[in-house]
DSSP file (Angstrom, degrees, kcal/mol; ACC not computed):
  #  RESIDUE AA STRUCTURE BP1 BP2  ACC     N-H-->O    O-->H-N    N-H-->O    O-->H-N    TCO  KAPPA ALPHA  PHI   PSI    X-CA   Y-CA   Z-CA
    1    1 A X              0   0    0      0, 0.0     2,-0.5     0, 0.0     0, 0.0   0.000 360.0 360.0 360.0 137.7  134.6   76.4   74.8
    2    2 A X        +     0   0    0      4,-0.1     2,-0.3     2,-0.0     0, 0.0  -0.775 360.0 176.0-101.4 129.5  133.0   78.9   77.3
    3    3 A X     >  -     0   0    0     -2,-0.5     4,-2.6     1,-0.0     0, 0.0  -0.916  32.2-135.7-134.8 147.1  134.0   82.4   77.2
    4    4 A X  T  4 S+     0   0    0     -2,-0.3    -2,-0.0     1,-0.2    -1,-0.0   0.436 101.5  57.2 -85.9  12.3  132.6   85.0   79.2
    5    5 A X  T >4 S+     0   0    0      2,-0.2     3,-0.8     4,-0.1     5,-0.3   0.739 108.3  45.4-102.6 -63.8  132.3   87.6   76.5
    6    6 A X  T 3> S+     0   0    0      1,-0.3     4,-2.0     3,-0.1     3,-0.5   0.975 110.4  61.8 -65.0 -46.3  130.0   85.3   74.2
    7    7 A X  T 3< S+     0   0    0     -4,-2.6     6,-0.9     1,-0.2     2,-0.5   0.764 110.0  35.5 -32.9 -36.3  128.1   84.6   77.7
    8    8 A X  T <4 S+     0   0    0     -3,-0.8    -1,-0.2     1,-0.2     0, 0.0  -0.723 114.7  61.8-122.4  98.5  127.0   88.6   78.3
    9    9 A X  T  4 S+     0   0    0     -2,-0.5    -2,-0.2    -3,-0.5    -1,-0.2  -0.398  96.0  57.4 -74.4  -5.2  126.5   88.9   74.6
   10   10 A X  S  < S-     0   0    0     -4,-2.0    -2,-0.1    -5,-0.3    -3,-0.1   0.410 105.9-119.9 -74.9  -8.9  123.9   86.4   74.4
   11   11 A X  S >> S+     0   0    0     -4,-0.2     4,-1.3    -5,-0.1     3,-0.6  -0.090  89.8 108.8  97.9 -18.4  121.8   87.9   76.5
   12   12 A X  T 34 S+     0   0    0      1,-0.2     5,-0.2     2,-0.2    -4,-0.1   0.777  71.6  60.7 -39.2 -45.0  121.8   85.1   78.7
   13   13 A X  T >> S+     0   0    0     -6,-0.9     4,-2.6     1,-0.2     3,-1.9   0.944 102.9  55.1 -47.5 -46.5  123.9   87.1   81.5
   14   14 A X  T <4 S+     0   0    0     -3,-0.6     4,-0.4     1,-0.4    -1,-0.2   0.818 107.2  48.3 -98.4 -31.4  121.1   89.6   81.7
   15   15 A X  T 3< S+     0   0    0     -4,-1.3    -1,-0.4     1,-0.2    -2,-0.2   0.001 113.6  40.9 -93.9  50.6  118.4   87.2   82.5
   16   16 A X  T <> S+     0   0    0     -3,-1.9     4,-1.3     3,-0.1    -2,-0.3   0.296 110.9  56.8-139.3 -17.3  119.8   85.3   84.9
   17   17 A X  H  X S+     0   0    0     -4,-2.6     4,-0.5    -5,-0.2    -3,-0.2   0.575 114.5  43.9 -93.1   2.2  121.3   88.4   86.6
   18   18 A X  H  > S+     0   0    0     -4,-0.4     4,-1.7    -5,-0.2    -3,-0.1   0.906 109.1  54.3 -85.4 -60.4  117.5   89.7   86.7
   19   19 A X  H  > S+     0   0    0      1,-0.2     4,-1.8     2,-0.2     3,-0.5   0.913 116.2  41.6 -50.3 -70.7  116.1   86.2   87.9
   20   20 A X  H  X S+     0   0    0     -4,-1.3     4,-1.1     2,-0.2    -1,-0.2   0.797 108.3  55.9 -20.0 -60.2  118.8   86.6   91.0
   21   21 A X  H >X S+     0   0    0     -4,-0.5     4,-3.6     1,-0.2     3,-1.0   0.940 117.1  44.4 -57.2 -52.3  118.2   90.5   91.8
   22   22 A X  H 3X S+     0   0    0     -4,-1.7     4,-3.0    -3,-0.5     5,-0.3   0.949 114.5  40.6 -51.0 -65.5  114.4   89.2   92.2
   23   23 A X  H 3< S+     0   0    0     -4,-1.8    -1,-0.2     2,-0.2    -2,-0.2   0.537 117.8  45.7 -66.6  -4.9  114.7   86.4   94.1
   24   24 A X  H XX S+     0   0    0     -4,-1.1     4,-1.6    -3,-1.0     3,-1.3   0.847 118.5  51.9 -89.4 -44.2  117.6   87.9   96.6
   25   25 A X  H 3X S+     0   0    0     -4,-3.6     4,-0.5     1,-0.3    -2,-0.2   0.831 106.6  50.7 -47.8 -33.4  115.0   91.3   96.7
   26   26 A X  H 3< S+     0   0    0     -4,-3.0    -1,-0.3     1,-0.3    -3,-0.1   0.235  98.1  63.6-120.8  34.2  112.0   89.5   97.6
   27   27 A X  H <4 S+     0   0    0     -3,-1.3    -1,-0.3    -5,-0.3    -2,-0.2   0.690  94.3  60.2 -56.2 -58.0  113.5   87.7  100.4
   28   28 A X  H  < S+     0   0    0     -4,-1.6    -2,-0.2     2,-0.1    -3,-0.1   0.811  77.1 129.7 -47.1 -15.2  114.1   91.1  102.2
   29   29 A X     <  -     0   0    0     -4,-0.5     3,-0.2     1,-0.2    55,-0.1  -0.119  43.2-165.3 -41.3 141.8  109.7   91.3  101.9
   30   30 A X  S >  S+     0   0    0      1,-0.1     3,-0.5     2,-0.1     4,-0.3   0.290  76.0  84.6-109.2   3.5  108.8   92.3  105.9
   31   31 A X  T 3  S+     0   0    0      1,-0.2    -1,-0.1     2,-0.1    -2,-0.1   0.350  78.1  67.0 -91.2  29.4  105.2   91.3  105.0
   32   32 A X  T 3  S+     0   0    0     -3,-0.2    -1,-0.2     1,-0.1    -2,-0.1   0.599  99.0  46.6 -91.1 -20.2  106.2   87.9  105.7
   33   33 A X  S <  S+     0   0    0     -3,-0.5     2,-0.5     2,-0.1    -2,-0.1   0.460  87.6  96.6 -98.7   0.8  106.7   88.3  109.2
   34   34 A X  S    S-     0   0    0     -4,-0.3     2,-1.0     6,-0.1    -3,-0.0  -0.677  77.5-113.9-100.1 147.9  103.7   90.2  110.2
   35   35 A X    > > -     0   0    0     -2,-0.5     3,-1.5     1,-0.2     5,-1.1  -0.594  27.8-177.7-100.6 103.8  100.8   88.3  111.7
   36   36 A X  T 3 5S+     0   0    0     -2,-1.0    -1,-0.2     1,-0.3    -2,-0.0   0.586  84.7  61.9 -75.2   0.5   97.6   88.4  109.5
   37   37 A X  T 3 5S+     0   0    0      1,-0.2    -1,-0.3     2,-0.1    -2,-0.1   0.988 108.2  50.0 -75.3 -40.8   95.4   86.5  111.8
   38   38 A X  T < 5S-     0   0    0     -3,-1.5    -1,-0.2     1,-0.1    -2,-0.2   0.865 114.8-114.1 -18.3 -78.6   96.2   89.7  114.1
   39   39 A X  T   5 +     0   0    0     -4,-0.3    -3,-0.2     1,-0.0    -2,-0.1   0.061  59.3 167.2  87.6  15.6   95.4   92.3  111.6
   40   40 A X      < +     0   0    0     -5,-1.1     2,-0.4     1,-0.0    -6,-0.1   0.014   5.4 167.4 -54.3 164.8   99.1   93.1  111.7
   41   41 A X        -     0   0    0     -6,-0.0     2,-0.4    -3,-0.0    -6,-0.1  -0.842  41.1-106.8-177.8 162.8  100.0   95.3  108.9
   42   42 A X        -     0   0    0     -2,-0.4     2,-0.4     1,-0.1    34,-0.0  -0.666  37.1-134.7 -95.4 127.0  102.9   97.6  107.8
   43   43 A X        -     0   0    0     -2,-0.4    34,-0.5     1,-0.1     3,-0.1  -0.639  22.6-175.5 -88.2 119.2  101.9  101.2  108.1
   44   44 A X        -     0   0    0      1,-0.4     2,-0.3    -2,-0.4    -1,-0.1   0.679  59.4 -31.6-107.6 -12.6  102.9  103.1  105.1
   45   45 A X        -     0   0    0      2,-0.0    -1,-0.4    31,-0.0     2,-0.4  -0.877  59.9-125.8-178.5 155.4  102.0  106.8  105.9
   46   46 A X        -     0   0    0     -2,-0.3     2,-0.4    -3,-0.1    26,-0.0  -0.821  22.9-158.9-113.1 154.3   99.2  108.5  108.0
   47   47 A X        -     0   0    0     -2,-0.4     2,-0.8     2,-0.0    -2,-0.0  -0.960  11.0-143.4-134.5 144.9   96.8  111.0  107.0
   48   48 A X        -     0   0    0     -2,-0.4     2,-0.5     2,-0.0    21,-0.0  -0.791  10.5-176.2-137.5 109.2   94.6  113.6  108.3
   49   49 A X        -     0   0    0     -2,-0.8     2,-0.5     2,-0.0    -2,-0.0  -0.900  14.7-155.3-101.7 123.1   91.0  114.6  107.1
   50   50 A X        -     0   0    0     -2,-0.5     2,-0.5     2,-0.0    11,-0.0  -0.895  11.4-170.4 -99.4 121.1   89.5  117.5  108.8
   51   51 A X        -     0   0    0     -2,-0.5     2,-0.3     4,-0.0     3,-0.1  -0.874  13.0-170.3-123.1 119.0   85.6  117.6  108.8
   52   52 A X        -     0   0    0     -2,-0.5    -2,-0.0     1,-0.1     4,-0.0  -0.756  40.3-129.7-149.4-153.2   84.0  120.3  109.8
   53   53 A X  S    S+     0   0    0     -2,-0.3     2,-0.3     2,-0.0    -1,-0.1   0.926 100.8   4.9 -47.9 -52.3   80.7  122.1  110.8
   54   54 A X  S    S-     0   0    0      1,-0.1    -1,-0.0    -3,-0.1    -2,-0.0  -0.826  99.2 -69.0-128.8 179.1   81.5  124.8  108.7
   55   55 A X        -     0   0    0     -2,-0.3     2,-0.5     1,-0.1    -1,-0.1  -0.192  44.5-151.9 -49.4 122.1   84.1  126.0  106.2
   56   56 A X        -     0   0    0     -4,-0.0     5,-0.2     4,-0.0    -1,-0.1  -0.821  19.6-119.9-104.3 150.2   87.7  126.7  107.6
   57   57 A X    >>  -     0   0    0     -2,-0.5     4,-1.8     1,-0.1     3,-1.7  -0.319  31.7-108.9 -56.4 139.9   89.9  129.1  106.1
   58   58 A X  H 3> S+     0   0    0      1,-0.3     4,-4.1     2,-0.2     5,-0.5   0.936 120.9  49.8 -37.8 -38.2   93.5  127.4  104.7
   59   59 A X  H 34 S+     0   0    0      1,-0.2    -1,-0.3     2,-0.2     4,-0.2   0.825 108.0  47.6 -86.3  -1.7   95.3  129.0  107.3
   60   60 A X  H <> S+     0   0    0     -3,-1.7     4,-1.5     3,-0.2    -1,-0.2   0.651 120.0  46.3 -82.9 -34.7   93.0  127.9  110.1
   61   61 A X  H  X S+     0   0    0     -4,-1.8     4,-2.0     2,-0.2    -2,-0.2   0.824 111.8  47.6 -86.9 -30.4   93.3  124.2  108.5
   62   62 A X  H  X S+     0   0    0     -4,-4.1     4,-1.5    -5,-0.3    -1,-0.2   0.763 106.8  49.2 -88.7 -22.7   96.6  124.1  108.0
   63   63 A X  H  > S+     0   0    0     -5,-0.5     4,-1.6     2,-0.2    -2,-0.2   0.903 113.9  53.3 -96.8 -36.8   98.0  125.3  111.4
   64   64 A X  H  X S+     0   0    0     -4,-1.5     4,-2.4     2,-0.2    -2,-0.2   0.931 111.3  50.9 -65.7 -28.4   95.1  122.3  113.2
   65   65 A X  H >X S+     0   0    0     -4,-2.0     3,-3.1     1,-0.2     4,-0.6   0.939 109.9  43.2 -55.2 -70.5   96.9  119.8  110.9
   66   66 A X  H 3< S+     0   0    0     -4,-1.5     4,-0.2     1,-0.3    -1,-0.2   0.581 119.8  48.9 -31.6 -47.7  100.2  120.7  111.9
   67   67 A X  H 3< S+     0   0    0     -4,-1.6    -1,-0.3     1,-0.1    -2,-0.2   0.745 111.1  44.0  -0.3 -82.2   98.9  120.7  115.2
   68   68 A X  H XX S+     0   0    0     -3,-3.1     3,-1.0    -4,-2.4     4,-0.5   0.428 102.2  70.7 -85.4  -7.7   97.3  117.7  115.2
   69   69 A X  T 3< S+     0   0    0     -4,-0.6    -1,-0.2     1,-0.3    -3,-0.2   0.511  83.2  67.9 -75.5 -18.6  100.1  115.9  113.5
   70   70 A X  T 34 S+     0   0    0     -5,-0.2    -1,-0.3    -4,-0.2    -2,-0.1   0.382  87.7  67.9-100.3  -3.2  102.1  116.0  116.1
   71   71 A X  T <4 S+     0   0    0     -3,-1.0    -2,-0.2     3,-0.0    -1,-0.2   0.783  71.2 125.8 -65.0 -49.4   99.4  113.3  118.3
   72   72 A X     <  -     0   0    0     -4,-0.5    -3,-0.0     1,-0.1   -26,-0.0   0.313  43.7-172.8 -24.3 127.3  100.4  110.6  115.9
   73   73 A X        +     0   0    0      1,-0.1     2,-0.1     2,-0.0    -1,-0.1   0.975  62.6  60.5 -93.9 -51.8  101.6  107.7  117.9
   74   74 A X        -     0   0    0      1,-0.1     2,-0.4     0, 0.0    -1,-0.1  -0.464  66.8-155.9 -90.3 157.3  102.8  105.6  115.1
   75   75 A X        -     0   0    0     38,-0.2    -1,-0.1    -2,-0.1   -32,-0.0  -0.877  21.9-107.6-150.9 128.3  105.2  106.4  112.8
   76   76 A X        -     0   0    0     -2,-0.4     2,-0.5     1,-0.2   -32,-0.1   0.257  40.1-111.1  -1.9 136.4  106.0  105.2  109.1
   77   77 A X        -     0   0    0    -34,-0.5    -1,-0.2     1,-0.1    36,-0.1  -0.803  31.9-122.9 -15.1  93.0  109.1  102.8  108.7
   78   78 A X        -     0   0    0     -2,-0.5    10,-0.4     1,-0.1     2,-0.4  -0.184  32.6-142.9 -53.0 148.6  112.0  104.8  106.8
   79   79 A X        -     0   0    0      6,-0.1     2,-0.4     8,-0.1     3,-0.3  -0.899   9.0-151.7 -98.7 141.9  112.9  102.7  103.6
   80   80 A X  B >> S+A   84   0A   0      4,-1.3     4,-1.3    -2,-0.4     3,-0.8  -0.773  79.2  28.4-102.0-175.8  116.1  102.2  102.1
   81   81 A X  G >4 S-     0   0    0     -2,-0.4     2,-6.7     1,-0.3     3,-0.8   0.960 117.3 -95.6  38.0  77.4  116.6  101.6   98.5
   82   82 A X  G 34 S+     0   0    0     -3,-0.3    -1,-0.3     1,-0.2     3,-0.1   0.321 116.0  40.2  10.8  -5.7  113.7  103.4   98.0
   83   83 A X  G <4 S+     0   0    0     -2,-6.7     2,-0.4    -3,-0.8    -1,-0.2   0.518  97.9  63.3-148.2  11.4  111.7  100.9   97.9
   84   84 A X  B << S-A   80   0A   0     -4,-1.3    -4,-1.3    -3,-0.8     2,-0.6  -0.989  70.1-128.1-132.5 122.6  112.4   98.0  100.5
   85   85 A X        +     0   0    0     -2,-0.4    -6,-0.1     1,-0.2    -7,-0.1  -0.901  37.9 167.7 -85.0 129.5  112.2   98.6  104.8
   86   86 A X    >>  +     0   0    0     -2,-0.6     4,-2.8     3,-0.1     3,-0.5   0.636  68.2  45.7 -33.7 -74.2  115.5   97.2  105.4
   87   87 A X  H 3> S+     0   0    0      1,-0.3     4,-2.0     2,-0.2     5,-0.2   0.980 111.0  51.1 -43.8 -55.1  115.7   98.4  109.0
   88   88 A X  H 3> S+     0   0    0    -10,-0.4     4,-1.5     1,-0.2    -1,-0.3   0.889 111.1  46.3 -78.2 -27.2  112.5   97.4  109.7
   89   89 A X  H X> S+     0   0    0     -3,-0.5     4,-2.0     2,-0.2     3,-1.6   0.967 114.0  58.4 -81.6 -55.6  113.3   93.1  108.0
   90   90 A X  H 3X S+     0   0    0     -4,-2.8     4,-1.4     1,-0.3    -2,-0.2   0.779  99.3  50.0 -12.2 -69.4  116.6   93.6  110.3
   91   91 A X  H 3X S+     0   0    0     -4,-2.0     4,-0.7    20,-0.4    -1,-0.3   0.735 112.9  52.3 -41.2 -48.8  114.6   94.1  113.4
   92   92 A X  H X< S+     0   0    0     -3,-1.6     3,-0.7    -4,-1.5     4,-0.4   0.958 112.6  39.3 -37.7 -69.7  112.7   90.9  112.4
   93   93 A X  H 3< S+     0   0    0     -4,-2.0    -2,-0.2     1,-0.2    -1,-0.2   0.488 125.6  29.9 -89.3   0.7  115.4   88.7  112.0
   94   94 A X  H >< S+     0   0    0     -4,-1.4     3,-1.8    -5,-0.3    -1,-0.2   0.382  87.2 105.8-121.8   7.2  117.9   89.5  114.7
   95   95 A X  T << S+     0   0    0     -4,-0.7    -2,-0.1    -3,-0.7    -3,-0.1   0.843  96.2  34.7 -63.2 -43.6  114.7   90.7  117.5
   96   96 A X  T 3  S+     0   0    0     -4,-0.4     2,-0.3    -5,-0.0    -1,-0.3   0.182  93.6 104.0-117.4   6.8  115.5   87.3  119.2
   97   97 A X    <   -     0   0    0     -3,-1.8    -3,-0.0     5,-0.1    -4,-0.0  -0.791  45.8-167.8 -94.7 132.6  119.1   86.7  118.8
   98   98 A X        +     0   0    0     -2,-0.3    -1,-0.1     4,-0.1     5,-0.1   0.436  48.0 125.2-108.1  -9.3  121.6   87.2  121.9
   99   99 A X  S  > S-     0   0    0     -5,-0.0     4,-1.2     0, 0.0    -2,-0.0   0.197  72.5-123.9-159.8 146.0  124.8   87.1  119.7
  100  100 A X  T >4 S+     0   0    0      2,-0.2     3,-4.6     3,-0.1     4,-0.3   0.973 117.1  54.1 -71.9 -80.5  127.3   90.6  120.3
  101  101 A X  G >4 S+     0   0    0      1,-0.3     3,-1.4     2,-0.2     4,-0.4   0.680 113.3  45.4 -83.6 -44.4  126.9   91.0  116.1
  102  102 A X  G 3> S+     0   0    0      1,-0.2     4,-2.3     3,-0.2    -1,-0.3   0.803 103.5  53.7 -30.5 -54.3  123.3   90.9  116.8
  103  103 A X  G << S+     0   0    0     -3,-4.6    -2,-0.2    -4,-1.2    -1,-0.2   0.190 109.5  52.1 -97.9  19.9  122.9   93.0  119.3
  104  104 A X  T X4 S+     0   0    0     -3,-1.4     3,-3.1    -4,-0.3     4,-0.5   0.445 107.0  52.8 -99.9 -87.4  124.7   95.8  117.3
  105  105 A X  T 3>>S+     0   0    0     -4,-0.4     5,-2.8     1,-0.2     4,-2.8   0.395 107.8  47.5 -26.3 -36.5  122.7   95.4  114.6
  106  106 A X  T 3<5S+     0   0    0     -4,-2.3    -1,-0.2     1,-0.2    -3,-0.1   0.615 123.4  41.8 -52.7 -20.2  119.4   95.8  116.9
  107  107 A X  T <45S+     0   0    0     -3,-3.1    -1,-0.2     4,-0.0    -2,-0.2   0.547 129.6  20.6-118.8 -20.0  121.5   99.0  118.3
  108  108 A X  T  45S+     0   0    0     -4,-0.5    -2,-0.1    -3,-0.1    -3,-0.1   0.672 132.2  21.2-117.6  -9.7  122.9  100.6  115.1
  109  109 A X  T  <5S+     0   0    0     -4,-2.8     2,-0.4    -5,-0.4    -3,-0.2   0.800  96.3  87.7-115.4 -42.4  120.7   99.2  111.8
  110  110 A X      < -     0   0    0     -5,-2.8     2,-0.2    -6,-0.2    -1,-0.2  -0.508  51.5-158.0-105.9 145.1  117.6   98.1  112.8
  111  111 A X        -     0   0    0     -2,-0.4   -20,-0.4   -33,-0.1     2,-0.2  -0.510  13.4-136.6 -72.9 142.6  114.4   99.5  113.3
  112  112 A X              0   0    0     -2,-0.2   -24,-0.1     1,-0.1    -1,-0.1  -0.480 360.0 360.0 -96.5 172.1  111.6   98.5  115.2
  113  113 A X              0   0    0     -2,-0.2   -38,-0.2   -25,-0.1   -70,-0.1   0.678 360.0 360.0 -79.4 360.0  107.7   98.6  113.8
C-alpha cells in the first residue's frame, strides 16, 4: 500500500523534488533567447579601468569614475531569486503577444534588455 509518509522517508521525495526544481529553473535560462550568431549576450555588470599618463590620487580617481559612470548606456538586468533574470525571460516571452494579460505583464513585470 502507498503512504505518503514511507514516500518522504525514503528519500525518494527529495530526489524527485530536486530533479523538478531543476528542470522547471532551467526553463526560465534567458540565454536561450539571445542570438549567438549576432554576438548577442546578457550583460552582467560594467566596469571601469582608468589608465593614465601619470599616477592619480584616490580622490582624483574616484570622483572621474563616478563621473564617468554616469555615460554608461547600458545597464545590467536586475535578478530576482538572486540568481535567475525573471523580468528580463518575461520580456522574451510576451515581447510579441497582443493579449490585455500580456500587455500588463510587458507594463508591470517585465524588463527589457
Amino acid at each position: 500500500m502507498f503512504s505518503c509518509r514511507s514516500f518522504i522517508k525514503s528519500g525518494r521525495f527529495g530526489i524527485i523534488f530536486i530533479l523538478l526544481a531543476v528542470f522547471s529553473l532551467s526553463s526560465c535560462n534567458v540565454n536561450k533567447f539571445l542570438d549567438q550568431e549576432k554576438g548577442e549576450r546578457l550583460l552582467v555588470k560594467n566596469t571601469l579601468k582608468i589608465k593614465a599618463e601619470k599616477k592619480l590620487g584616490i580622490s582624483a580617481k574616484s570622483s572621474l569614475s563616478s563621473e564617468l559612470a554616469t555615460y554608461y548606456k547600458q545597464k545590467p538586468n536586475r535578478k530576482n531569486m538572486l540568481f535567475f533574470h525573471t523580468r528580463l525571460w518575461f520580456w522574451y516571452k510576451y515581447k510579441n503577444r497582443q493579449s490585455d494579460f500580456a500587455k500588463w505583464i510587458n507594463k508591470r513585470i517585465a524588463e527589457a534588455p
